[in-house]
N, C-alpha and C positions, 0 to 999 in steps of 0.2 A: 403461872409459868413465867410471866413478867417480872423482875426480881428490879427493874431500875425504872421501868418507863414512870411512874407515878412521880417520878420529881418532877420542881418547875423546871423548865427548859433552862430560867436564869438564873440556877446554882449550878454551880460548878460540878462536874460530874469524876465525885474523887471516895473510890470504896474502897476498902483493902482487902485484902485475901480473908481475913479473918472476921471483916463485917460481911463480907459476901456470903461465906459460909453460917456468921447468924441469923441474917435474914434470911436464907434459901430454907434452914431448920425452922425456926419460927412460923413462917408460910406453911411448910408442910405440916408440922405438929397440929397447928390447927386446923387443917383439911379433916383430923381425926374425927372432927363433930360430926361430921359425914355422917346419914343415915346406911343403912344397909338394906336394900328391896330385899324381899325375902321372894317373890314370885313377879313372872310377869307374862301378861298374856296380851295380845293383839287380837281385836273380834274381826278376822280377814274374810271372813265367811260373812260378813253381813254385806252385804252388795248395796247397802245406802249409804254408807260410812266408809267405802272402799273404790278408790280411784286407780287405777294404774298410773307408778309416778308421773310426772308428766315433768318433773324442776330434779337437779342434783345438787345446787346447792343454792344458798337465800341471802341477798343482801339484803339488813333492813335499814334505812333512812329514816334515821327517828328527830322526828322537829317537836323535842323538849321541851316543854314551858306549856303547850296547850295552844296549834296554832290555828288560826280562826280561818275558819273554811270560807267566809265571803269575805276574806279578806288577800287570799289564795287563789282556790280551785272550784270556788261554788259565788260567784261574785253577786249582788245582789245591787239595789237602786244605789248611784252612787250621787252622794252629799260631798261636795264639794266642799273649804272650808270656808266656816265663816265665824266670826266672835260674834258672840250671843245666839250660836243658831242653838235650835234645837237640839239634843242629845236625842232625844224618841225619834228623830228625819234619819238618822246615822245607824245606814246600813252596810253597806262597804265605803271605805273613805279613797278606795281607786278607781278609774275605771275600768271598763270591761277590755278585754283584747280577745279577737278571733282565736281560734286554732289551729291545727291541720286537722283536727276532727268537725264537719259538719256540724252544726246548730251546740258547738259546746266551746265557751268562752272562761277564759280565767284572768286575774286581775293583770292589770297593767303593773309591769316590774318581774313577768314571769315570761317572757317571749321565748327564750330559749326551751323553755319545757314545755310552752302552747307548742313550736314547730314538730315536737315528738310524739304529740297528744294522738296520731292515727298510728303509734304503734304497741299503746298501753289499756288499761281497762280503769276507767275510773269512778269508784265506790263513791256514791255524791250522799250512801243515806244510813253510813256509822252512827250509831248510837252509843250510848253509855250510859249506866246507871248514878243514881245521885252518890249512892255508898254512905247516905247521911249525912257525910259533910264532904262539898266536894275539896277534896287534897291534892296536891300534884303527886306526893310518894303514895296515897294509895289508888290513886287512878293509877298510877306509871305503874307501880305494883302488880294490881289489876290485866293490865295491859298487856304486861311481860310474861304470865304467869297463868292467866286463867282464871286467879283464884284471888277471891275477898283479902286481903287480911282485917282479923290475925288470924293462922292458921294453927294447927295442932301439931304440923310438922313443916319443912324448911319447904318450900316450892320451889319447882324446879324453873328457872327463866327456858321460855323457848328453844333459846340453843342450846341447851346443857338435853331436853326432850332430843333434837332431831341430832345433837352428840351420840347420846347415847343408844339411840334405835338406830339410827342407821350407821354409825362410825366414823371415821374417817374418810377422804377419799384418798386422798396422800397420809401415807402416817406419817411424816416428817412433820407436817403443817397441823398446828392445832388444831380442832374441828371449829371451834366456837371461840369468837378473836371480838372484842368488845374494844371499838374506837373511842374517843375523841372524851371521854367522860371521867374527871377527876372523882377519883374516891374517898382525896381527902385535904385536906385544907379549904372544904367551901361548907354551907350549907345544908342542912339536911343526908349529912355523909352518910348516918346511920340507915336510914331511911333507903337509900341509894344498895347499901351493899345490900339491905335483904332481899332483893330480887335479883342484884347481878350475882349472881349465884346459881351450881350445878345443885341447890338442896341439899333431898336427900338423896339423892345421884354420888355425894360427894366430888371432893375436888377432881380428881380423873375427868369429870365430864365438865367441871367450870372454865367459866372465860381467862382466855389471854386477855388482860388487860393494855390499853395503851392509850393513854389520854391526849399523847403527843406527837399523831400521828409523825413527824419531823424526826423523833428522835426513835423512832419505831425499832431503826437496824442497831442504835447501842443495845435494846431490848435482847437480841440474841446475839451477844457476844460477851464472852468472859470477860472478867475483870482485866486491865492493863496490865498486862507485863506477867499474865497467868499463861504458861506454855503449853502444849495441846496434852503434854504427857502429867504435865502436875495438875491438869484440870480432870482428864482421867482418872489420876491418884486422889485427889479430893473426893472424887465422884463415889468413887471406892470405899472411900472411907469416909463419905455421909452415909452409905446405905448401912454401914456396920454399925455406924452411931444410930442409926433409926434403930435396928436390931437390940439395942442393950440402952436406948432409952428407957425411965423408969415410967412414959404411957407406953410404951410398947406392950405391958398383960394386959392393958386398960382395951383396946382396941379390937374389935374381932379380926378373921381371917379378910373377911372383906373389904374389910377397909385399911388393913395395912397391905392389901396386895394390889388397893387401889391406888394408894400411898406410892407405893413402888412404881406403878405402871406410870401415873404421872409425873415423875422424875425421871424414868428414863426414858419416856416420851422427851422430855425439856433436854435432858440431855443429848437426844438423836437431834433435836432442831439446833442446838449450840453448837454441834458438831458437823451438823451438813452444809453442803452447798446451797438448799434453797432456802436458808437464811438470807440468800439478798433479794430474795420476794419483799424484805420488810424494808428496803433500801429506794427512796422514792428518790437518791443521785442519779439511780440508775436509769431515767425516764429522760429524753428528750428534753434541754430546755423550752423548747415549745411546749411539749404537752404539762410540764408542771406549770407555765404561765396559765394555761387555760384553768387549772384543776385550783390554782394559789387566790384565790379570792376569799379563805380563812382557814382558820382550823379545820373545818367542816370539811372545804371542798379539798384541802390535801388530805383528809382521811378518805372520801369516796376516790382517790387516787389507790391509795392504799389499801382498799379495799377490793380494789378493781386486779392488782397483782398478786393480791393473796387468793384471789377466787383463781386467778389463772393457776394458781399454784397445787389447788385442790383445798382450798380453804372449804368446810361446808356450809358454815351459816357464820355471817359478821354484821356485826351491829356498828352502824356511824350516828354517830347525835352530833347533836348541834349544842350539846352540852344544856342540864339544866343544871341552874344556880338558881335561886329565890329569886325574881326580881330582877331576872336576866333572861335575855335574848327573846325566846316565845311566852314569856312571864309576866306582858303585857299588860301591867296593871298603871301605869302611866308614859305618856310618851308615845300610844301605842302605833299609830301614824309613824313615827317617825323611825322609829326601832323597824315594824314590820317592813318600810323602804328598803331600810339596813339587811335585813334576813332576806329580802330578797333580790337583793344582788349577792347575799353571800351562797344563796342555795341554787339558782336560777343555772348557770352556768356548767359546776361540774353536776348537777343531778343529769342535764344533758345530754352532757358529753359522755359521762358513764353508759349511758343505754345506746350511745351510737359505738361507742367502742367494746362493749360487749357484742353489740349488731355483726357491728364490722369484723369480727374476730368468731362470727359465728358462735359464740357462749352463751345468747341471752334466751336461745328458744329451753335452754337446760337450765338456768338459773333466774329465778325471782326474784325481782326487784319488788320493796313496798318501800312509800313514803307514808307516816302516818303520826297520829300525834296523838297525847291520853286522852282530848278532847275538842272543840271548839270555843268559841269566844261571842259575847253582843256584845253591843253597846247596852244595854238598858237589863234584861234577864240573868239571873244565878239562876244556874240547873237547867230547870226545864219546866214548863206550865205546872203546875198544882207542888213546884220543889218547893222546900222548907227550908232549902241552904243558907247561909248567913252570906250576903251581901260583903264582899271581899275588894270591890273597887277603890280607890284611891279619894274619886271624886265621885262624893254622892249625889250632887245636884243633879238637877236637870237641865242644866246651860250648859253648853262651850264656851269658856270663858277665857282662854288661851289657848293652845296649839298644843299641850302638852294633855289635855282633856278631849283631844279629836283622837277617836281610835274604840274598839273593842277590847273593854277592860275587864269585862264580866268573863268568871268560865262559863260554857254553855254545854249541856251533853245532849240535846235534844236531836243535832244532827252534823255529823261532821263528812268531812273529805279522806279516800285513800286510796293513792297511787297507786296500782299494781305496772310491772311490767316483766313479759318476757315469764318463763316457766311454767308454759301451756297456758297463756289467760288470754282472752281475744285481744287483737287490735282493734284499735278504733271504736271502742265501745262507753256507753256512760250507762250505768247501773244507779237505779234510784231516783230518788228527786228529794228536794227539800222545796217548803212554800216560800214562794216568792216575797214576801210580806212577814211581820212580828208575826207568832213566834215562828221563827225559823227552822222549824221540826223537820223531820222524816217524816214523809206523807207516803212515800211509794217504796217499796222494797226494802223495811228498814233493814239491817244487819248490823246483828249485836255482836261486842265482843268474841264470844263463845262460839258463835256460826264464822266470822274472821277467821276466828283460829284452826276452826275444821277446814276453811277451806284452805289456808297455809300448810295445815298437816296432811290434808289428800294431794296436794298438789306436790308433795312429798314422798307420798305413799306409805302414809303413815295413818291405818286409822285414828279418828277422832275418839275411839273408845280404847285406844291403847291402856292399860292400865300395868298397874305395879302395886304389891301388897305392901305397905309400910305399916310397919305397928300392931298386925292382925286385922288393916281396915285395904281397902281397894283405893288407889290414887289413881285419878283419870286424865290422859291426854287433855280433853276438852272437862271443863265442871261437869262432875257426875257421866262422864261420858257422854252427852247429849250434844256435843255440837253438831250442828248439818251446815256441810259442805254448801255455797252458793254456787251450783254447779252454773247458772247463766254465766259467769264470769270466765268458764274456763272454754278454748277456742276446739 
């Protein structure tokens, strides 16, 4: 539905009527891969997999790269640095800071989100499977999705699922609006789009894109100098051209009327008034100083007036690149300082001005990330994963070697706030000491995701028939909800 945001900010923003019109056809032709559900069924009668909603709609805060829970939100002995210390002593490289929640401390660099900590619930005992080799795009995959790849059919990401079962809230406002995450000019693009993606939902249910938070509000606005009546008449005469296009027999009924619906959805939001929800001028300069500490934190801005809008589920990253930002494979000390003054601040401020605006008890906040990180372990006790660190010794030998380089899946961190989850609660434990596993309460992927879709009200066994086979909400339908988390 994004037709411009994918540029860099620093080229020049110059389309013409006639490139606007290729690229809007181009996007849509290929939405045609779309699957088509052939049935779908909700198991609402099962009362173990059936919550009354409790959330309307979901921001999720995604920290990309893989970010290290004792380095964060599970802080563990901290080693201060030293050239020549040991790499085996190096457990977290900050120290520990109080909270506003009793006996629960997070790293030094995180103060603004420790003062919010008695009004959230925090997952300390995530897990994640090794998937044979651990990868960033098939953890993130994974994550996003439910589901292993490679699959047999497209999977549907998260918000294209609670897109499509539950709808809109505003139909003007797209349901499912993906921040901060360039799809192309970096690494691993391919890899990136197969999860950001409605599947086999097709495009009607896929994400708005917008990598640049900043430039969000050219996103819905005509090209320059296109008037409200010849963007009409365009309008008019793209939908004719879709009609007498030569994939037009190629296409079933479904998917060219999904086709339809998601054009004139774009065109109700290029035509409306609450198109300057996408407009972060329109904020306070106070409140965009607070929210301006990066990319990141102007999209949790952005994120924050889309939800007021009736946004229903929007995803913020911190952007993954190879070897950037939570990608922690050297440097990682210093980088993770850097992430945490860029996330610390507006993650914050969001859940106090959600608070403040009364919206947070209806909408879920998660912070979470495809994994965690050591110093010293790949995977997790008895993993086979290939050793992926920078520096293989066992010394500190510079400052660029002090940090959590390894991925780790054995036990990570994840934020909840706000959309029926308790305050003031810590859920889990990891051991205090190598390896840093899940020892109490662990929670896999697939039970996360039940509890994000009950809290939804969505069962966990939702399904849809694609291809003659049964595609499930949670893998195989079997998620279970962690109902302790919910208040």
């Amino acid at each position: 539905m994004s037709f411009f945001a994918d540029r860099d900010p620093r080229e020049p923003l110059a389309i013409t009527r006639r490139d606007y019109l290729k690229k809007l056809t181009a996007a849509s032709l290929a939405a045609w891969a779309g699957g088509e559900p052939l049935r779908a069924a909700a198991s609402d009668s099962d009362t173990e997999s059936v919550l009354q909603a409790t959330a309307d709609s979901c921001i999720l805060l995604w920290m990309a790269g893989g970010m290290a829970a004792p380095e964060t939100f599970d802080p563990k002995r901290y080693a201060p640095y030293q050239t020549g210390m040991d790499l085996g002593s190096v457990l977290s490289t900050f120290p520990a800071i109080d909270t506003a929640l009793d006996g629960v401390q997070f790293c030094q660099g995180l103060e603004e989100i420790a003062s919010i900590m008695d009004r959230g619930t925090l997952i300390r005992s995530a897990v994640q499977p090794d998937l044979g080799s651990i990868l960033h795009s098939r953890h993130q995959y994974h994550w996003h999705t439910g589901y292993v790849p490679p699959q047999t059919v497209a999977a549907p990401h998260l918000g294209a699922w609670i897109a499509k079962v539950l709808g809109p809230i505003n139909p003007v406002i797209p349901a499912f609006i993906n921040i901060g995450q360039r799809l192309e000019g970096i690494g691993e693009k391919e890899e990136l789009k197969a999860f950001t993606t409605a599947g086999f939902f097709g495009s009607e249910y896929g994400p708005m894109n917008l990598p640049f938070p900043e430039l969000a509000a050219r996103s819905v606005q005509p090209p320059e100098g296109m008037t409200p009546g010849r963007f009409s008449d365009r309008q008019k005469f793209y939908q004719r051209l879709l009609e007498t296009h030569p994939l037009h027999d190629q296409a079933s009924d479904h998917q060219r009327e999904s086709l339809l619906r998601s054009m004139d959805k774009a065109y109700q939001l290029l035509s409306s008034k609450d198109r300057d929800a996408f407009d972060l001028s329109a904020e306070s300069p106070e409140t965009r100083q607070i929210y301006d500490t990066s990319r990141f934190g102007r999209g949790c801005l952005l994120a924050r007036r889309l939800v007021e809008r009736g946004a229903r589920f929007v995803e913020v990253t911190t952007e993954y690149e190879p070897f950037m930002q939570w990608d922690t494979h050297a440097a990682g000390h210093e980088t993770t300082a850097r992430l945490h003054r860029e996330i610390d601040r507006p993650i914050a401020q969001l859940i106090r001005d959600l608070d403040s605006q009364g919206r947070l008890d209806r909408t879920l906040v998660i912070v979470a990330s495809e994994f965690s990180r050591d110093a010293m372990m790949e995977g997790k006790p008895g993993s086979n994963a290939q050793d992926q660190a920078d520096h293989k010794g066992s010394t500190v030998l510079e400052p660029k070697h002090y940090g959590l380089h390894r991925h780790f899946t054995g036990g990570s961190s994840v934020l909840l706030f706000g959309g029926g989850m308790r305050r003031g609660y810590c859920h889990g434990r990891t051991a205090d000491e190598r390896p840093l596993v899940a020892i109490e309460k662990p929670v896999t992927v697939t039970d996360l995701h039940a509890t994000l879709f009950t809290a939804l009200g969505i069962s966990p066994k939702t399904e849809f028939e694609v291809e003659g086979r049964p595609f499930y909400a949670t893998e195989d339908g079997k998620g279970t909800a962690a109902r302790e988390v919910f208040a």
